[in-house]
C-alpha positions in Angstrom: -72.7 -20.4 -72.9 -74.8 -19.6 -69.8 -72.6 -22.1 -67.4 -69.2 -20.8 -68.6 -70.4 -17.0 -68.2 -70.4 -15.6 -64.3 -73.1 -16.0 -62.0 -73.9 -12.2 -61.8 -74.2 -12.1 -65.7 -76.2 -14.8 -65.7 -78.5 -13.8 -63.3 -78.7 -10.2 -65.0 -79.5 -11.8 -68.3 -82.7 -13.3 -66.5 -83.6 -10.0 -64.4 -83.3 -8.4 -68.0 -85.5 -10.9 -70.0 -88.3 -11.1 -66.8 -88.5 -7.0 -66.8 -88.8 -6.8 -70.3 -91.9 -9.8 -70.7 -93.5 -8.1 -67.6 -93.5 -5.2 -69.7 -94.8 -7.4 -72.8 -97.3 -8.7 -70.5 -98.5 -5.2 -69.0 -99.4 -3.5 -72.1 -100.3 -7.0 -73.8 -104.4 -6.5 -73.4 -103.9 -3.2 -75.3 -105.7 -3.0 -78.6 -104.0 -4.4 -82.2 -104.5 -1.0 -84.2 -108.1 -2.3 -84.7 -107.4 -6.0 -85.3 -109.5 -8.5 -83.6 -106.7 -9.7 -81.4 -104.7 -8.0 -78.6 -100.7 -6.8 -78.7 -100.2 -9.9 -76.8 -102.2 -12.2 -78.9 -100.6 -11.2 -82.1 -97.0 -11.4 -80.8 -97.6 -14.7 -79.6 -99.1 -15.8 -82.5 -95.9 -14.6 -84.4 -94.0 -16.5 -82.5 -96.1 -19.6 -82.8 -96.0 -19.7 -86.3 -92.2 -19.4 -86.1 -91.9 -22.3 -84.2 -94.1 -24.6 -85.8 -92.3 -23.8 -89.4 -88.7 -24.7 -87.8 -87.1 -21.6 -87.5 -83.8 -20.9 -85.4 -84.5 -19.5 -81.7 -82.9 -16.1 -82.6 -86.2 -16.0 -85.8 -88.4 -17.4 -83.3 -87.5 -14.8 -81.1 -87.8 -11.6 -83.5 -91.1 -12.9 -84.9 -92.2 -12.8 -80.8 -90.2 -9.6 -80.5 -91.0 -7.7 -84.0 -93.7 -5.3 -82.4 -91.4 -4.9 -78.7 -91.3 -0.8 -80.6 -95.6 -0.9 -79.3 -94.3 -2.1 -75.5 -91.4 0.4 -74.8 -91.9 3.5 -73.0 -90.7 6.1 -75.6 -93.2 4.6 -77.8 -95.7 7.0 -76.2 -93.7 10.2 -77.9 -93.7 8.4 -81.6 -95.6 10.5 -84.4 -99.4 9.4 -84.7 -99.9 8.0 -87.9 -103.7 9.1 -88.4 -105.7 8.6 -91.7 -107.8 11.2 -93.9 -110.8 10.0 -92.3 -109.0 10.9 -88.6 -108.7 7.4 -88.1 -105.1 6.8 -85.7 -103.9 3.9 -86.9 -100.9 3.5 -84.8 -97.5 5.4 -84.3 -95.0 5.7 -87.0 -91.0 4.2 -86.3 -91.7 1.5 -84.1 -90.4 -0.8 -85.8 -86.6 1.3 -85.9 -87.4 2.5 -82.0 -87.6 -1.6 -81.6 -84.7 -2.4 -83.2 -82.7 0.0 -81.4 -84.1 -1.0 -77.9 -83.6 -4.5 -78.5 -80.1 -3.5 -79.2 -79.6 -1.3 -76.3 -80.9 -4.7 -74.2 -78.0 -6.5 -76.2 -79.7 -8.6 -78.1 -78.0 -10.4 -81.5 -76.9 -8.7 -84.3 -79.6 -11.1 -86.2 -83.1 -10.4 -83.6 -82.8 -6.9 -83.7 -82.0 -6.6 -87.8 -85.1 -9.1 -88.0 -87.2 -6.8 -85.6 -86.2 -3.6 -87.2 -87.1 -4.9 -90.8 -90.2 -6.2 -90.6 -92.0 -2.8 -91.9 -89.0 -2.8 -94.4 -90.1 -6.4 -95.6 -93.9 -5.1 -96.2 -93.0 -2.6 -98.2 -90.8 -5.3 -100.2 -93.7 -7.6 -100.7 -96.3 -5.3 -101.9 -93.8 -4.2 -103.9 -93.4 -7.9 -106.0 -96.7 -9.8 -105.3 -99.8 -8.0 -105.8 -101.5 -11.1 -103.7 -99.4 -9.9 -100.9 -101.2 -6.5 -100.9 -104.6 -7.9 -101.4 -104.4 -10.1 -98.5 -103.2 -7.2 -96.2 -106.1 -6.3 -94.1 -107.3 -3.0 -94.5 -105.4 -1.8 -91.1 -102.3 -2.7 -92.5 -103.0 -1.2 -96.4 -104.2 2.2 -94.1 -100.5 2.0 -92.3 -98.4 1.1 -95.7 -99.0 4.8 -97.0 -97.1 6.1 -94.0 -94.5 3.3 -93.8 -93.6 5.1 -97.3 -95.5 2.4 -99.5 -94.3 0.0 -101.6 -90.5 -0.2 -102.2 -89.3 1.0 -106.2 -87.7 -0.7 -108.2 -84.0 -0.1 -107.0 -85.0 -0.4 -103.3 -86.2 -4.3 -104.8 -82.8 -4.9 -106.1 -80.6 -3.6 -102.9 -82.7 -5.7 -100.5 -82.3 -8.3 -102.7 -78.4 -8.4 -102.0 -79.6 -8.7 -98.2 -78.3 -12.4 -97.1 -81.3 -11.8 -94.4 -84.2 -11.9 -96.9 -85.7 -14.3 -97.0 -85.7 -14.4 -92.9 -87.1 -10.8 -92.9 -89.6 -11.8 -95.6 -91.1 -14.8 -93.3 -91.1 -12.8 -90.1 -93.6 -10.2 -92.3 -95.5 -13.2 -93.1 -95.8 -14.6 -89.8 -96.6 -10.8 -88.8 -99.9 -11.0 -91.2 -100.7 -14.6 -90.2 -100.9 -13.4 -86.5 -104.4 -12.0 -86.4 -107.1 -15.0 -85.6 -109.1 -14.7 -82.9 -109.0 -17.2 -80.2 -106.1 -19.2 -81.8 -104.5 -21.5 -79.0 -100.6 -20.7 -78.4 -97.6 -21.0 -76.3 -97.5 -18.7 -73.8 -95.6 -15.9 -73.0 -93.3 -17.5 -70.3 -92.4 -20.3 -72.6 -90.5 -18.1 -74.3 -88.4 -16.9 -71.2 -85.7 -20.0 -71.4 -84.9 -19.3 -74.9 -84.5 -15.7 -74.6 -82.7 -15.9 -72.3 -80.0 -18.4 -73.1 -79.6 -15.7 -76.6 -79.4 -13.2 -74.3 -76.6 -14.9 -72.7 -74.8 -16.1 -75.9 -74.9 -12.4 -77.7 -73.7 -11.6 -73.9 -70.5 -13.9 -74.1 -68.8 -10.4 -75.5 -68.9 -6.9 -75.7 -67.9 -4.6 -79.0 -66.6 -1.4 -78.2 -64.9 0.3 -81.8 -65.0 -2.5 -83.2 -63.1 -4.5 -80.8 -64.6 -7.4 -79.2 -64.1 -8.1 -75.9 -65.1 -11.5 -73.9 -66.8 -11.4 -71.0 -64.4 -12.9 -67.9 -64.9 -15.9 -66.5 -62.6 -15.6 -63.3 -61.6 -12.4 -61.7 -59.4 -10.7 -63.9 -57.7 -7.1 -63.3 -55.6 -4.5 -65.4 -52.9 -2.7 -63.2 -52.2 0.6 -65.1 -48.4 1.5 -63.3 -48.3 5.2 -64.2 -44.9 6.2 -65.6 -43.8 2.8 -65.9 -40.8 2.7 -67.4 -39.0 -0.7 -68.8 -36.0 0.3 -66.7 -38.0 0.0 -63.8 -38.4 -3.2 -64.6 -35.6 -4.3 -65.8 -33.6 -3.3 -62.6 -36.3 -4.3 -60.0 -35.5 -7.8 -62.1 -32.0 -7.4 -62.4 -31.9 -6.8 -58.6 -33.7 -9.4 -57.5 -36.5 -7.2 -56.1 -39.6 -8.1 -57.9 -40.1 -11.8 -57.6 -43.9 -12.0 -58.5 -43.1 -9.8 -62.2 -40.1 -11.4 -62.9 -41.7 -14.7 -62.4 -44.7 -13.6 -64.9 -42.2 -12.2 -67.3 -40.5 -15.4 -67.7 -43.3 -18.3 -67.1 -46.7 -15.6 -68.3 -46.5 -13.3 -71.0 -44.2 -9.9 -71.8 -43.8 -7.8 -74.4 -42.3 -4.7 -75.1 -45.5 -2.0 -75.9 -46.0 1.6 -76.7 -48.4 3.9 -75.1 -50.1 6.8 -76.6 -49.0 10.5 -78.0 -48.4 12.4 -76.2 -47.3 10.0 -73.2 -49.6 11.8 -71.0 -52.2 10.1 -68.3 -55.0 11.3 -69.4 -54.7 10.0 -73.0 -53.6 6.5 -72.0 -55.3 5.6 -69.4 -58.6 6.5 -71.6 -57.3 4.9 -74.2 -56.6 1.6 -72.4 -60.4 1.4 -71.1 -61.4 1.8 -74.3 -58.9 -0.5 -76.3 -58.5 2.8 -79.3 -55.9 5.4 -79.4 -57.1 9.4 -78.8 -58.2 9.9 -82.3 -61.2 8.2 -81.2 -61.9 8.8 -78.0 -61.5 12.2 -77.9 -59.1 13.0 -74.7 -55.7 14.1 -76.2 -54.2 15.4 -72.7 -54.9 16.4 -69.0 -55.3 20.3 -70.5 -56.2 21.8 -73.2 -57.4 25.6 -74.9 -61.2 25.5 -75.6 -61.4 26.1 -79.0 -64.5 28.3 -78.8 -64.1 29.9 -75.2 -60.1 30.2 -75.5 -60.2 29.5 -72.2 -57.6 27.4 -70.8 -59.2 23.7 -69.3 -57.9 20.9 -67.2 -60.1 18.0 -68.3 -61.5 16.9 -64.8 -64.1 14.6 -65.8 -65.8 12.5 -69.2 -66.8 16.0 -70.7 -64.6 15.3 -73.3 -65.2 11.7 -74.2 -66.4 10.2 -77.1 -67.7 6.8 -76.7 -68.5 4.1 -74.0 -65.9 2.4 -72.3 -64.9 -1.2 -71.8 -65.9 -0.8 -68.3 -69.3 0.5 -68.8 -70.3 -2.0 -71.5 -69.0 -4.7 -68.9 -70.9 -2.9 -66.3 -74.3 -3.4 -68.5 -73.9 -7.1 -69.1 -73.8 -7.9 -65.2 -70.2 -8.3 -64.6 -69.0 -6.4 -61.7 -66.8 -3.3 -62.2 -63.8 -2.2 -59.6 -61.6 1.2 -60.9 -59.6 2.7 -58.1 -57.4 5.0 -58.8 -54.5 7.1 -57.5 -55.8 10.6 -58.6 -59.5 11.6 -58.5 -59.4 13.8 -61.8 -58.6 10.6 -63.4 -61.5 8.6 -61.5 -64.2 11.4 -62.7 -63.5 9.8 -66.2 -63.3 6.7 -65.7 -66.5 6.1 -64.0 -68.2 7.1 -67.1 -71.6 5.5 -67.3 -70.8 3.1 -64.3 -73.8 2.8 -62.2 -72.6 2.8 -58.2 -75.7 0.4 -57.8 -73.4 -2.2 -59.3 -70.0 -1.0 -59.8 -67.1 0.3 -57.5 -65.3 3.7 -58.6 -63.4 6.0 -56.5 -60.2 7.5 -55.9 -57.2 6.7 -53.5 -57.2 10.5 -53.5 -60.7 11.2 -52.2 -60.8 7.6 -50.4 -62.4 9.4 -47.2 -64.8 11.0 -48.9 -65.9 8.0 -51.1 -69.9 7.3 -50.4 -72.3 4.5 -51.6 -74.6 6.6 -53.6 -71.8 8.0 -56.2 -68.6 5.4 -55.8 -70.5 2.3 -55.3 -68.7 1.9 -51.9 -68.6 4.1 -48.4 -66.2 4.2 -45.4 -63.1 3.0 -48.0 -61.0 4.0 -45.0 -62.4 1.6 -42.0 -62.7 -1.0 -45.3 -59.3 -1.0 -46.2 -57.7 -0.5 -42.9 -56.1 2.4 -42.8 -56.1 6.3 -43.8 -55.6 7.9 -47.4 -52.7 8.5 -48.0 -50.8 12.3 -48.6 -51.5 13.2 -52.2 -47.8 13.2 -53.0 -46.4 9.9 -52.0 -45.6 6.8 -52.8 -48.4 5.1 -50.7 -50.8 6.3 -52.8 -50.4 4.1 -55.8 -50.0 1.1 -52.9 -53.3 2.1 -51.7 -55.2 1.8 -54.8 -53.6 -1.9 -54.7 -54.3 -2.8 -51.0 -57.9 -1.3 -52.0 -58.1 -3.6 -55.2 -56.5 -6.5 -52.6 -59.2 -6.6 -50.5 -62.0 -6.2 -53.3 -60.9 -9.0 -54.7 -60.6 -10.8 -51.1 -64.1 -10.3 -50.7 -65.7 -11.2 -53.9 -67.2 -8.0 -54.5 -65.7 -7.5 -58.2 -65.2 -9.7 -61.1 -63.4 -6.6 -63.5 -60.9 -4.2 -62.0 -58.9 -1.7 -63.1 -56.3 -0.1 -61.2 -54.5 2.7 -62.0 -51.8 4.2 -60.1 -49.4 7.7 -59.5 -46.2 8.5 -61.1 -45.1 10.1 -58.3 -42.0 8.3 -56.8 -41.5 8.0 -60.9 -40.8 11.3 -61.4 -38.5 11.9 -58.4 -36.9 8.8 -58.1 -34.4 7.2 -60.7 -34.8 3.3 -61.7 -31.8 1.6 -58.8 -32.1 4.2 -56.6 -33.0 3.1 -52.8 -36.8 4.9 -52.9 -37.7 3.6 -56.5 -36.7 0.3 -55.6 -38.5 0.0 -52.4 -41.7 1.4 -54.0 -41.5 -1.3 -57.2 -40.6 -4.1 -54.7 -43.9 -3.0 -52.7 -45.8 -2.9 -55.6 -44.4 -6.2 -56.5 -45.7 -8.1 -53.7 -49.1 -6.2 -53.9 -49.4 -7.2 -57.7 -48.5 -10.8 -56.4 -51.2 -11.2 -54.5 -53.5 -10.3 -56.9 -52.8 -13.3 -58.6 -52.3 -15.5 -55.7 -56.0 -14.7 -55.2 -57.1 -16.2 -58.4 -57.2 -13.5 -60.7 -55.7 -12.9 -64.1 -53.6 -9.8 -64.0 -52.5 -7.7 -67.0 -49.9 -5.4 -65.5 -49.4 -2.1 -68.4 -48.1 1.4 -68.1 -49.2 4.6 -69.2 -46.2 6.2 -70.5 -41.9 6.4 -69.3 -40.2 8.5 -67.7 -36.9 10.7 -68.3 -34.4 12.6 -67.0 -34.9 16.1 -68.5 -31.8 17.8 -66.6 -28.7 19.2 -67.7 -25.5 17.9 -66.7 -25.2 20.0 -63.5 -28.3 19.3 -62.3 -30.7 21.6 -63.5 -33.7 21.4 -65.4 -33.2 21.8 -68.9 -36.2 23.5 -70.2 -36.8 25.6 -73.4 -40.2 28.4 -72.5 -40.9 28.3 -75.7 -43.6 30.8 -76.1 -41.2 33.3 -74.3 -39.3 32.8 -77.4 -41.9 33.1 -79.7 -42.8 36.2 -78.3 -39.6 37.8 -78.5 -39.6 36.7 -82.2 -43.1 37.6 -83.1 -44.5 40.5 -80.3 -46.4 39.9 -77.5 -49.6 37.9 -77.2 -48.5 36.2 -81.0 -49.2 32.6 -80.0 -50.5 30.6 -76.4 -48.5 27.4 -76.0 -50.5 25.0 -74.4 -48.7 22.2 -72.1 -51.1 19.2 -71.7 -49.4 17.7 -68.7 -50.7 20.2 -66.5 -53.1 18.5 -63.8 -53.8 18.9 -60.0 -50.6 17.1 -59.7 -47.8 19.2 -60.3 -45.4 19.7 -57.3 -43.0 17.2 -59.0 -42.5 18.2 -62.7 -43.7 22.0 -62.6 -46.3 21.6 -65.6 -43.4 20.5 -67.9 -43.6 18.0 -70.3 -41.8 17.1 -73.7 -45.0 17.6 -75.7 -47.3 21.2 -76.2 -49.4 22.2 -78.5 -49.4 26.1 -79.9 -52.2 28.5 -80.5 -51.6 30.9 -83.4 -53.3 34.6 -83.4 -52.1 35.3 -87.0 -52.4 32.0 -88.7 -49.8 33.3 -91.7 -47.6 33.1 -89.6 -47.2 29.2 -88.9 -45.2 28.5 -91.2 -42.6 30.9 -90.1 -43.2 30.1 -86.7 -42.4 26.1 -87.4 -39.5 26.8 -89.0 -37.9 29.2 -86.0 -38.9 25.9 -83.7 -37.0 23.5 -85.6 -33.8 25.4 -85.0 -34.3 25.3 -81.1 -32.0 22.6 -79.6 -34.4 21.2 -77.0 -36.7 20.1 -79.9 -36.7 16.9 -81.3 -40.1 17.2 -83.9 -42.2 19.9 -85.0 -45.6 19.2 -86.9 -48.3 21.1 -88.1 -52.1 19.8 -86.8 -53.0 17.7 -89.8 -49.9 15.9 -89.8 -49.6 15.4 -85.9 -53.0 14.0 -85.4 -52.0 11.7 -88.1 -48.9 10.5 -87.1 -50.0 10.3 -83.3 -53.0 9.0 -83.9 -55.1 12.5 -82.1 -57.8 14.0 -83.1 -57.6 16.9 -85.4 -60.5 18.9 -84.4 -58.5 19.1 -80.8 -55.4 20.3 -82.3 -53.2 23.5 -82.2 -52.5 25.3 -85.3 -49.1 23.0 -84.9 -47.2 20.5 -82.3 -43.8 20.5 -80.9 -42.2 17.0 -79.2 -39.0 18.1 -77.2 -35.4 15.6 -77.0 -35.6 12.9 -74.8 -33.3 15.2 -72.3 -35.5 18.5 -72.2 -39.2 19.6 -71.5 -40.7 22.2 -72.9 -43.0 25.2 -71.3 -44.9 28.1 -72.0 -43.9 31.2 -70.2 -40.8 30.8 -67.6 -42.6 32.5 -64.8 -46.1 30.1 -65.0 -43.9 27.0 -64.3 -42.9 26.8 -60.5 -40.0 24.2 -60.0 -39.2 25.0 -55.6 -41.0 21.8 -55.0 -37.9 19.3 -57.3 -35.9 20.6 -54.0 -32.7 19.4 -55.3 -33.9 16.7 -57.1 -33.5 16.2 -60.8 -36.4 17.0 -63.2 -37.9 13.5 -64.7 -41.1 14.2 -66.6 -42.7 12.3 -69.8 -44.8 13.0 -72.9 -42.8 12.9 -75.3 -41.8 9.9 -78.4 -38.8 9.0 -75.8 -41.2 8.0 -73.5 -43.7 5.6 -75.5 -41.8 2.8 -74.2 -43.5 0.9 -71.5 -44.1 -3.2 -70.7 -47.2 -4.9 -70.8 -46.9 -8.1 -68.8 -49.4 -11.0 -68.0 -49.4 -13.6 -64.9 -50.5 -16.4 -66.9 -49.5 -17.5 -70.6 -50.7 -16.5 -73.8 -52.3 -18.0 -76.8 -49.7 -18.7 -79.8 -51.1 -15.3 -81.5 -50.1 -13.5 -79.2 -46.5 -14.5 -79.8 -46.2 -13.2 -83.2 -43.7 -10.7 -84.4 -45.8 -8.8 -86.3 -48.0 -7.5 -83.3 -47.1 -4.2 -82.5 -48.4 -4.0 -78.4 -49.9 -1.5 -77.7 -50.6 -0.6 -74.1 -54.2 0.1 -74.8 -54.2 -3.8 -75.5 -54.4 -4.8 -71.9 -57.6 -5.8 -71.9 -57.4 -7.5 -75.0 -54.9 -9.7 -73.6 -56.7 -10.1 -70.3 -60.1 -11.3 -71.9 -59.5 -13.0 -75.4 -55.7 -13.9 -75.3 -55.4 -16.3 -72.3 -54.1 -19.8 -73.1 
């Protein structure tokens, strides 16, 4: 496994197993709870006894391993575990502090169940052979009272359903064996090859929600196109302007995908690092009413996250991280848990303002060649790909993760002269990418519509205007989750807000008044919306209203400023119409991912990207 993995994993997995036997070896002289041999004695002695009864390298390992809860810092702050007499006879939990360290470390599922059971499997023994408990010596009789003595009679018959048993049960009796002074054993560092190659294989993938996730072997990078609609595509194609994605779609892999509800950045590009929809991680939209403050919040950072992220488990195991993005709101979130030590993360936005000690990189401008770009252009989604370009040049990342703006999106129509020169510059960027060596998984994180009327004007429905001309002032708060930093282009509006209820009896009537308005397409109450949209309830309005696929809906008409469309027609997202977006690869799939019955999603990138490749 260890010469298909990268170099920099590899070479982590060592660093990892060296820090943790220097550590083994620092406290080793320490004193055994009283025993007449040392920490260090006693594990090795484990160990030696595993080896010389022909157990498997992960067993060998855990019987080394099974006291690692005595060597780790935190093991300081475990409760004493002192006798009647006064007598200390060690700290209580270290065998579950062990386990959970080992796990931390990412060690197999196997070595740290074996490590964290060993207590468990004294407790079993002296529960069925009184010649077990005689033989303990009197340190370990002393320590079995607070280990919560022998198991009953129905803890006997559920560990007995353990497939691990009779594994646990010999690492416990290589654990009592371990105590002779002045035995002759292998040594510590003979131990450091074979943890290390099982550091490596439980390292050949990461699980993140129960997804797994294989480590990449080549350079490999997911290209998030924000508001990447299939037309977009399609005519770029059509037109002959995107030579590098057309050439993917018909010789890589494509497939038609959805993105999240509501088709919102935030929400998709979260739920594409993390491979779940919002119901799980947490982040259902850019903005959101505090449920306990009432105060109105643009989420700005990882706050609001639940969970790890693909890129920070990658991070851990070695590989070499890369997000850029367009908008720096966006970049606060995504660098959750990334340590700038050994990954890159930083925003097109704030390129010139990008240091080593929080983005991992400093003096983005002189490295890329040229300025950051105005906020609101075009040029910034290209310069979170020249960025990317030269990354990739210089061997600096082996994972990246580029995500981009929606601006020219939201102004521009697919076949008009400025979308199609900003998809055929993308184009060529993305192509290089590839030309470079790397795999590239190119997604989106939601459409885009036209949400105007026929003569041009927006056609918007402020919906808690009406509400409160229905029900009095101040009877609901309609929130609009679109609202970011970026709003010049679509005014706040989106076709997706959730609604805040003062007088909660009055719900009902208020869904039914919504369901007559033209501009709305679906109308849920919270339980059923985080359902069907996959969010999660506990960060839902009292109810949630989806527009038509030709309107946007707002709160009040006079906190929406539409100067900045300047003659332009209103395109904005977030709604069920806008779900639709591509998810393209440069190289082929295997057969499975062929089948009918898949339903792409776009938070599948990296699924593709790392355990779908032919």
């Amino acid at each position: 496994m260890a010469s298909v993995l990268l170099p920099t994993v590899q070479a982590h997995a060592q660093e990892t197993i060296a820090a943790l036997f220097s550590q083994i070896r620092s406290q080793g002289d320490k004193d055994y709870l009283g025993e007449n041999v040392s920490q260090l004695a006693h594990s090795l002695q484990s160990a030696h006894q595993a080896l010389v009864s022909g157990a498997d390298n992960e067993t060998i390992l855990a019987a080394l391993l099974h006291d690692i809860g005595h060597f780790i810092p935190m093991y300081e702050d475990m409760p004493s575990m002192i006798t009647p007499n006064g007598t200390r006879v060690g700290r209580g939990s270290h065998d579950v502090f062990g386990e959970e360290y080992l796990r931390q470390l990412g060690f197999s599922p196997k070595i740290c169940e074996l490590v964290g059971a060993h207590v468990l499997a004294k407790r079993y023994l002296t529960a069925t052979d009184q010649g077990y408990y005689d033989n303990l010596s009197e340190r370990s009789k002393q320590t079995l009272r607070f280990q919560g003595g022998p198991f009953s009679e129905e803890e006997v018959k559920k560990a007995e359903k353990d497939p691990l048993l009779m594994e646990k049960l010999n690492v416990r009796r290589w654990d009592d064996l371990a105590k002779v002074p002045g035995m002759v054993v292998e040594p510590l560092e003979a131990y450091e090859p074979m943890a290390t190659e099982s550091l490596l294989e439980s390292w050949s993938h990461i699980t993140l929600h129960d997804r797994s996730y294989a480590l990449p072997t080549k350079p490999s990078v997911v290209v998030c196109v924000d508001g990447f609609d299939p037309t977009y595509l399609s005519t770029g194609i059509a037109f002959g302007l995107l030579q590098n994605l057309s050439h993917f779609v018909s010789n890589g892999f494509h497939a038609s995908a959805k993105s999240c509800m509501p088709s919102f950045t935030n929400p998709n590009n979260v739920s594409i690092v993390t491979g779940v929809p919002p119901a799980i991680h947490g982040i259902a939209g850019n903005f959101y009413l505090d449920p306990i403050t009432k105060e109105e919040r643009m989420v700005t950072d990882d706050t609001l996250l639940r969970g790890s992220t693909i890129l920070q488990l990658m991070s851990k195991r070695g590989v070499r991280v890369a997000a850029i993005t367009a908008k720096d709101k966006l970049r606060r979130i995504l660098s959750h848990g990334l340590d700038p030590v050994a990954s890159i993360c930083f925003s097109a936005e704030y390129a010139g303002q990008a240091t080593l000690a929080e983005n991992g990189i400093g003096g983005v401008e002189e490295y890329v060649g040229r300025p950051a770009p105005p906020q609101y252009s075009g040029d910034l989604s290209l310069y979170v790909l020249d960025a990317g370009i030269k990354l990739l040049q210089d061997n600096r990342a082996d994972l990246f993760y580029l995500t981009l703006s929606d601006f020219v999106q939201h102004k521009y129509e697919p076949g008009s002269k400025e979308a199609n020169e900003f998809m055929s510059a993308l184009d060529s960027r993305i192509g290089k990418l590839a030309e470079l060596g790397a795999n590239v998984v190119i997604t989106g994180d939601h459409g885009m519509s036209d949400k105007s009327k026929k003569n041009g004007t927006p056609n918007v429905l402020f919906l808690q205007d009406v509400l409160e001309e229905k029900f009095g002032q101040g009877c609901a708060r309609v929130i609009c989750p679109i609202t970011d930093p970026f709003v010049k282009h679509h005014g706040a509006l989106g076709s997706f807000v959730r609604v805040y209820v003062q007088d909660p009896k009055l719900v009902g009537e208020m869904i039914e008044l919504v369901k007559t308005l033209a501009e709305v397409g679906v109308v849920l109450p919270a339980e059923e919306a985080a359902a069907q949209f996959e969010l999660p309830l506990d960060r839902e309005g009292d109810f949630v209203v989806v527009s038509t696929k030709d309107a946007v809906i707002g709160s009040k008409k006079g906190e929406h400023d539409l100067s900045n469309l300047k003659g332009h027609r209103l395109r904005s997202h977030g709604g069920i119409s806008e779900q639709d977006i591509p998810l393209i690869m440069s190289c082929t799939a295997r057969s499975e991912a062929y089948g009918n019955k898949r339903h792409w999603r776009n938070y599948d990138a990296f699924d593709l990207l790392l355990n779908l490749i032919a």
